[in-house]
DOVEX-69885 format. One record per atom (N, C-alpha, C): residue in one letter; x, y, z. Coordinates in steps of 0.05 Angstrom, whole numbers, plus 5000, padded with zeros to 4 digits. Atoms other than C-alpha are relative to their C-alpha. Layout:
N
AXYZ
...
***
This chain:
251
X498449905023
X423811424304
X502049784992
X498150245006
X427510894265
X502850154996
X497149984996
X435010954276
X501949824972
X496550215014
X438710374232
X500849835020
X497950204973
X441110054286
X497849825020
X501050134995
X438609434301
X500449905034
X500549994964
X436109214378
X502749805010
X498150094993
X441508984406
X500349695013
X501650264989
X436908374446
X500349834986
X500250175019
X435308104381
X502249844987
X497050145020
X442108064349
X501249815029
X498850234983
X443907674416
X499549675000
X502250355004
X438007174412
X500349874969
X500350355023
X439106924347
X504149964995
X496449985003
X447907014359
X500449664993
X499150254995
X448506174378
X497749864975
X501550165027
X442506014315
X503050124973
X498249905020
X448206464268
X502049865006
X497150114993
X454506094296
X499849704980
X500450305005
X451305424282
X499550094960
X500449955027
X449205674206
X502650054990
X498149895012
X456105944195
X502749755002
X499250285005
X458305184210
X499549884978
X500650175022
X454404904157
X501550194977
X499149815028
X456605504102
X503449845006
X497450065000
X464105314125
X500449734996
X499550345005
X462904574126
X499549934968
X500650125032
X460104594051
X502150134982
X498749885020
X465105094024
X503549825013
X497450034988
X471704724066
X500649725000
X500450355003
X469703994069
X500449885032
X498750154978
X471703484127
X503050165005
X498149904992
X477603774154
X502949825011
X498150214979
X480503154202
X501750095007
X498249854989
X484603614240
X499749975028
X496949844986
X489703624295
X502549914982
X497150215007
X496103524258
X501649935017
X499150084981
X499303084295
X499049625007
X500250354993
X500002334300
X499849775021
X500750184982
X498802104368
X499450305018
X501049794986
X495002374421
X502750085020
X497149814989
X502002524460
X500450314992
X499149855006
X504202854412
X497450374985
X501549734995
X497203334410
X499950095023
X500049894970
X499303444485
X502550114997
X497449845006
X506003694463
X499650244986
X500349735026
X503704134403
X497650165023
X501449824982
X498304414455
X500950195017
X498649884980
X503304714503
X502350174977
X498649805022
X508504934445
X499350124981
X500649695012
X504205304408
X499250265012
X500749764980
X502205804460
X501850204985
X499149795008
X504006484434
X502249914977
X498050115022
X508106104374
X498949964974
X501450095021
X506206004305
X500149684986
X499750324995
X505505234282
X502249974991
X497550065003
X511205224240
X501750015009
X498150034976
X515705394292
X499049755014
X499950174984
X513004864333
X500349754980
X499250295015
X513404374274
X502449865003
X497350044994
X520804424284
X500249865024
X499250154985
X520404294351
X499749694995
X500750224994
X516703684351
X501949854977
X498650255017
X521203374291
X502750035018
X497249994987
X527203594341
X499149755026
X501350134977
X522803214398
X500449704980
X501650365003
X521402584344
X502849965001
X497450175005
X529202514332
X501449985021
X498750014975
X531202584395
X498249705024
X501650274985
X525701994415
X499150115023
X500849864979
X521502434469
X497450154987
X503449985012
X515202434429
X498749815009
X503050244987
X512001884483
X501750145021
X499850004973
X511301924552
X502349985013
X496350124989
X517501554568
X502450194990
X497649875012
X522201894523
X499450285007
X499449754987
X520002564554
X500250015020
X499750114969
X520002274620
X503149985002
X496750015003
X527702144612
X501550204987
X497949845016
X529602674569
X501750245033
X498949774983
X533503224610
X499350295000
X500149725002
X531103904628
X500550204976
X497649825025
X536604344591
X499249884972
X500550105039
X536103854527
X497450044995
X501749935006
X529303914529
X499250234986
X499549775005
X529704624528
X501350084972
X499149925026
X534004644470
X498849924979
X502050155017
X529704164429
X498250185003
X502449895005
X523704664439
X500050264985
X499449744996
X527205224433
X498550254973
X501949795025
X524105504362
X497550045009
X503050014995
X517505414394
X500050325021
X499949754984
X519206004440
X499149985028
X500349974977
X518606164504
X500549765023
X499550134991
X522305554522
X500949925023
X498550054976
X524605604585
X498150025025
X501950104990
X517805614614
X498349774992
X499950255009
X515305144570
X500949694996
X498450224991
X520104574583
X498749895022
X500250054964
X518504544665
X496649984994
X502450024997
X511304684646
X498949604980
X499350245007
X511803974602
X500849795021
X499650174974
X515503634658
X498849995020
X502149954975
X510403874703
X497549804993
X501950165000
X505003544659
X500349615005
X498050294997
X509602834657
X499349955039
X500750094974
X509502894738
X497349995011
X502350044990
X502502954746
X499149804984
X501850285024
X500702394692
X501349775018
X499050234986
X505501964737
X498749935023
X500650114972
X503902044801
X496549995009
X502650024996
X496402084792
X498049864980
X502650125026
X494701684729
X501849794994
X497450224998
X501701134738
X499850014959
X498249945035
X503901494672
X497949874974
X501450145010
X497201314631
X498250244991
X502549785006
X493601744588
X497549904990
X502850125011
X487601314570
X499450005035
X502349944971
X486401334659
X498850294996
X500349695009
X487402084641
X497450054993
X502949905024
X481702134592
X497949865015
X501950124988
X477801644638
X499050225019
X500249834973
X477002304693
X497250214977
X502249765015
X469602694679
X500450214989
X498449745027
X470703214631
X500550305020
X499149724985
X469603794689
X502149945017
X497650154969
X474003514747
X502549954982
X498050025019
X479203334684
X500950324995
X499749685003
X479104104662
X501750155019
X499249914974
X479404294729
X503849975012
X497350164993
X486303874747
X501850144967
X497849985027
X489604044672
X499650425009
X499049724995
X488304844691
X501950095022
X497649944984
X491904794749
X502649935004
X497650045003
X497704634724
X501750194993
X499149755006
X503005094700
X500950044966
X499849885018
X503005534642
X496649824978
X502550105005
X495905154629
X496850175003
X501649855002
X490405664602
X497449794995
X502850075012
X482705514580
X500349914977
X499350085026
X485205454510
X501449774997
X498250184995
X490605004523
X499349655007
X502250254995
X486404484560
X498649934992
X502149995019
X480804564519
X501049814977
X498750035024
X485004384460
X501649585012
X500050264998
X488203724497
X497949865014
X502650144989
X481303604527
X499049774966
X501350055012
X478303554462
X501349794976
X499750155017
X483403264413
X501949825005
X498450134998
X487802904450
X498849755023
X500950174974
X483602574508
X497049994992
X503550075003
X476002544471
X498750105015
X502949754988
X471603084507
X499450094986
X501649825021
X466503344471
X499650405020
X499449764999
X469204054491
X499750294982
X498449855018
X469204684449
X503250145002
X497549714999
X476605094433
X499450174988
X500749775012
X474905744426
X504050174996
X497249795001
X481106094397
X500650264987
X500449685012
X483206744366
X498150014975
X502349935022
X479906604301
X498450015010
X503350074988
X473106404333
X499450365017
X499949684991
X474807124379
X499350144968
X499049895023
X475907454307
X496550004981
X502150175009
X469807144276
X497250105013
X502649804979
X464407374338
X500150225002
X499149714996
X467208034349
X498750134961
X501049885022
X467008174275
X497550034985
X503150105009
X459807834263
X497750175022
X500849914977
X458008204328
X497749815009
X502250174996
X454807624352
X499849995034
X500349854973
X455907824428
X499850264998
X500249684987
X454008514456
X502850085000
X496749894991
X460708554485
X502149864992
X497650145020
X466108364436
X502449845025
X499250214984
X469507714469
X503250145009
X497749944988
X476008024511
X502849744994
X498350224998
X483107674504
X500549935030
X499450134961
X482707344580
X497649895004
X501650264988
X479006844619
X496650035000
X502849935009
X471607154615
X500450034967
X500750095024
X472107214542
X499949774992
X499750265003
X474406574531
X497249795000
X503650064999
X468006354567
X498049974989
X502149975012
X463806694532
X499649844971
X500750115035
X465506434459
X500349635008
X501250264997
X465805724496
X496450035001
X501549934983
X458905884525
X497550004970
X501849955026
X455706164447
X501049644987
X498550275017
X459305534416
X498149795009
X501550304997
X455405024456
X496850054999
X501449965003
X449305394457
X498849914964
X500250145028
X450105304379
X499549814991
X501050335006
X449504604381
X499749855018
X500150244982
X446504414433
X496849844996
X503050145009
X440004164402
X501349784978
X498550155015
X445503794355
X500049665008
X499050334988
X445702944371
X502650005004
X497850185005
X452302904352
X501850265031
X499149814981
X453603554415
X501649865026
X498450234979
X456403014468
X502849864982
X498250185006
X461702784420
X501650074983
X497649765007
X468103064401
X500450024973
X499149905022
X468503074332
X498950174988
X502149785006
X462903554325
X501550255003
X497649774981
X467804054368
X503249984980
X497150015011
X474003784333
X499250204962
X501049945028
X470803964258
X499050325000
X501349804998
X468304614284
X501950175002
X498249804994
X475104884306
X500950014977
X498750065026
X478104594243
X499550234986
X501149845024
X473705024204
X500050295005
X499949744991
X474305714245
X503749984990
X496549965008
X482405484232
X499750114969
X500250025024
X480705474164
X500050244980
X501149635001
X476706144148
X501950125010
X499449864989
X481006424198
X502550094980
X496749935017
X487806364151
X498650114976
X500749905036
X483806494080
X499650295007
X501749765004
X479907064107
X500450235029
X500649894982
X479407244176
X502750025018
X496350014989
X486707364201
X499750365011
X499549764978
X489807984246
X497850264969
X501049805021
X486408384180
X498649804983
X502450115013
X480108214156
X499749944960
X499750095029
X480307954082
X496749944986
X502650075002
X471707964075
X499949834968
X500150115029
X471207813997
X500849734988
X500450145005
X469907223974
X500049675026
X500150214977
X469506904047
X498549905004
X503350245002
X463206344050
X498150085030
X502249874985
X460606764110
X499750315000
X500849735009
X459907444081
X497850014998
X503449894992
X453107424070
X498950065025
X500649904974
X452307384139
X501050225008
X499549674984
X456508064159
X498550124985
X501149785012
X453208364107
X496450125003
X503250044997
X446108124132
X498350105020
X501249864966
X446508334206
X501550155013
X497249784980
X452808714222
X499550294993
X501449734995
X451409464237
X502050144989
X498149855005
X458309644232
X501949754988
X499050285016
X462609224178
X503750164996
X497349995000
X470309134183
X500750194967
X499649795013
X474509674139
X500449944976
X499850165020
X476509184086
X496449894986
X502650095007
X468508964079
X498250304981
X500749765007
X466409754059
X500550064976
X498749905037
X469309783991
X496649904989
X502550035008
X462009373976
X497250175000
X502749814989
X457509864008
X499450294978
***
């Protein structure tokens, strides 16, 4: 007896062929992107740790409080002081873990890389991961993010849009959780997506991909779904069973 409701198998097996198609729709309607903002890879190891739970413009502040204070390199955060630190971040929020977790990354770049982030980026991309998660206040995202645009790993960052984006396309069974198994998983569909790709070993593939889930994510795909006139609508409308509340006015 036909139901409506499509096999659940199927919409899995072709989830990582739809990810990769909903690259190209975003790449033709968005353009090149060249995104991290951010002018030295430092300073995408700074903005990586102060945006955690912050929104960028708050951390914009910080970092122009970081450039005038000269503690946007290595050295100048290596000398700065705790406390001032702290106050310099302070719009970024949650600064008083954030500070120590900073000084924490500074002591391990010293004493295990003689204060050098090009040895840094020289460490295999898993064994690198590995060492940047166990640091403090250092998630999957976080690393991910200075894996890929600050140290050249061809990594994916799966972040809330990209969550936002699978969940709503239902391109997993089990809509991607906020914690460390979700995370996974939308790394996991992400490389599956391109991994028949040449350019899949080499980070700008990964860097252009997040860009563009950033992208969608503000026009369209934000805490409330904005479907209409988004350059991957045809796709919810093509395979999604159940379509966000904002998408239903079409039906």
């Amino acid at each position: 007896m036909k139901t409506g409701k499509a096999p659940a198998l199927v919409r899995q097996k072709n989830s990582a062929q739809r990810l990769r198609q909903m690259h190209d729709l975003l790449a033709a309607a968005y353009g090149p992107q060249h995104w991290w903002p951010a002018k030295t890879s430092f300073e995408v190891i700074l903005g990586a740790y102060l945006t955690q739970n912050t929104a960028w413009k708050a951390v914009e502040i910080s970092i122009e409080n970081l450039r005038a204070a000269g503690a946007l390199t290595v050295d100048g955060l290596r000398a700065i002081d705790l406390g001032e630190l702290q106050i310099l971040i302070r719009r970024s929020g949650f600064y008083t873990r954030k500070a120590p977790a900073l000084k924490a990354f500074i002591a391990m770049l010293d004493a295990e890389f003689d204060g050098s982030l090009e040895a840094l980026a020289a460490v295999p991309t898993e064994r690198l991961r590995q060492r940047l998660l166990s640091l403090p206040s250092v998630g999957p995202e976080t690393a991910d993010a200075i894996l890929l645009y600050a140290l050249g790993h061809a990594v994916p960052v799966a972040d809330e849009y990209l969550r936002r984006i699978v969940e709503r396309h239902q391109l997993l069974i089990e809509p991607p959780a906020r914690h460390r198994k979700g995370y996974e998983a939308l790394v996991k569909i992400t490389r599956e997506a391109f991994a028949s790709d040449p350019e899949s070993n080499r980070s700008p593939l990964f860097n252009e991909f997040h860009a563009l889930n950033v992208a969608v994510g503000k026009a369209h795909c934000g805490k409330k779904a904005r479907c209409a006139g988004c350059p991957l609508e045809a796709d919810l409308f093509r395979y999604c069973e159940r379509l966000p509340r904002e998408a239903k006015v079409k039906l």
